[in-house]
N, C-alpha and C positions, 0 to 999 in steps of 0.2 A: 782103581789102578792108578798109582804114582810113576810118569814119567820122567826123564830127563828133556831137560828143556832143548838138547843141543837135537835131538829126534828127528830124522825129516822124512822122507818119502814112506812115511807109513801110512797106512790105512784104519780108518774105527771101523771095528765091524761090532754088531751085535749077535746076542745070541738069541736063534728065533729056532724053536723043533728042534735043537739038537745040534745044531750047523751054524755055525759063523757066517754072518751078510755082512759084505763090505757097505758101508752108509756115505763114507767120504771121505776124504785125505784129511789125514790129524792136522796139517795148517791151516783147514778153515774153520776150526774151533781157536778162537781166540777168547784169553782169560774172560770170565765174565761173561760174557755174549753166547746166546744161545744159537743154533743151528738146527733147521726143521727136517728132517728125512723121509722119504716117502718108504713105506717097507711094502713087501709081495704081497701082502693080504689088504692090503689099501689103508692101512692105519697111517698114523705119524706118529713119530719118536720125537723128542726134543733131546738133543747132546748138550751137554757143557762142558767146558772145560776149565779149571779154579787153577788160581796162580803157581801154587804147590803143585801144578800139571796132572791131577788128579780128573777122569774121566767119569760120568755119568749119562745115564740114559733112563729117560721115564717117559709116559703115552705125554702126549702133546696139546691133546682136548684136557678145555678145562671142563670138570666136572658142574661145576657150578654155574656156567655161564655155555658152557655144549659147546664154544667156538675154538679152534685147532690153534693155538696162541700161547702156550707154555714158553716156546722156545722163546718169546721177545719178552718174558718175563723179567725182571731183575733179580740179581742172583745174591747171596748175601750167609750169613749163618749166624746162628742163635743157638748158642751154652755149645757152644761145639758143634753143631749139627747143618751141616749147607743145605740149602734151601733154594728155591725157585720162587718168588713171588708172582700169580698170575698178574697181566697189567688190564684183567677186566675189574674185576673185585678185591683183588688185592691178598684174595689166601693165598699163604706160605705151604707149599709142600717139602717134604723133606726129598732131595735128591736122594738118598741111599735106601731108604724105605719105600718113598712113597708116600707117607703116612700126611696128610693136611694137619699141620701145626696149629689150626684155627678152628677145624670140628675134627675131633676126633673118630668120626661116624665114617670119613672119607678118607677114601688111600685111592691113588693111581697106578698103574701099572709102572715096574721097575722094569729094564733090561739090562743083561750080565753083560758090559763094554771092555773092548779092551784095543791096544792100536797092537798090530801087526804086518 
């Protein structure tokens, strides 16, 4: 989802069962910098948000290393495709898929974001 950058008192919510959860006010996603959100079934989301104001949301845990640390990832993109770097080991996952750009064996859970 492509925002306008002039946006203010909106809210991200995800889509979890069917139903919209608000996660937090679109101004504490700043470009670049990820955000960790705690959701109702005790998981963690990591949000981002890219300079094009373009939002995302994937599970939080890295796979490969088990600890909840996505969000402080660096964020970045390759042949077109934005990407989250975990900052344990360094795999790239792809924000809109999910899919680990480093083993293809591995994908993360995605969530459908949007601010409203």
């Amino acid at each position: 989802m492509t925002l306008a950058p002039e946006t203010t008192d909106l809210k991200v919510e995800l889509q979890l069962n069917g139903d919209w959860f608000a996660v937090c006010e679109l101004a504490r996603l700043l470009p670049g910098r990820g955000v960790a959100a705690l959701l109702p079934d005790g998981r963690q989301a990591a949000l981002f948000r890219d300079r094009a104001g373009n939002l995302y949301a994937v599970d939080n845990r890295d796979p490969f290393g088990g600890a909840a640390v996505l969000s402080r990832g660096l964020t970045g993109s390759v042949q077109g495709r934005p990407f989250v770097a975990s900052p344990l080991l360094k795999q790239r996952f792809d924000l809109e898929t999910g899919q680990c750009l480093d083993d293809e064996s591995v994908r993360i859970a995605t969530y459908e974001v949007r601010a409203a």
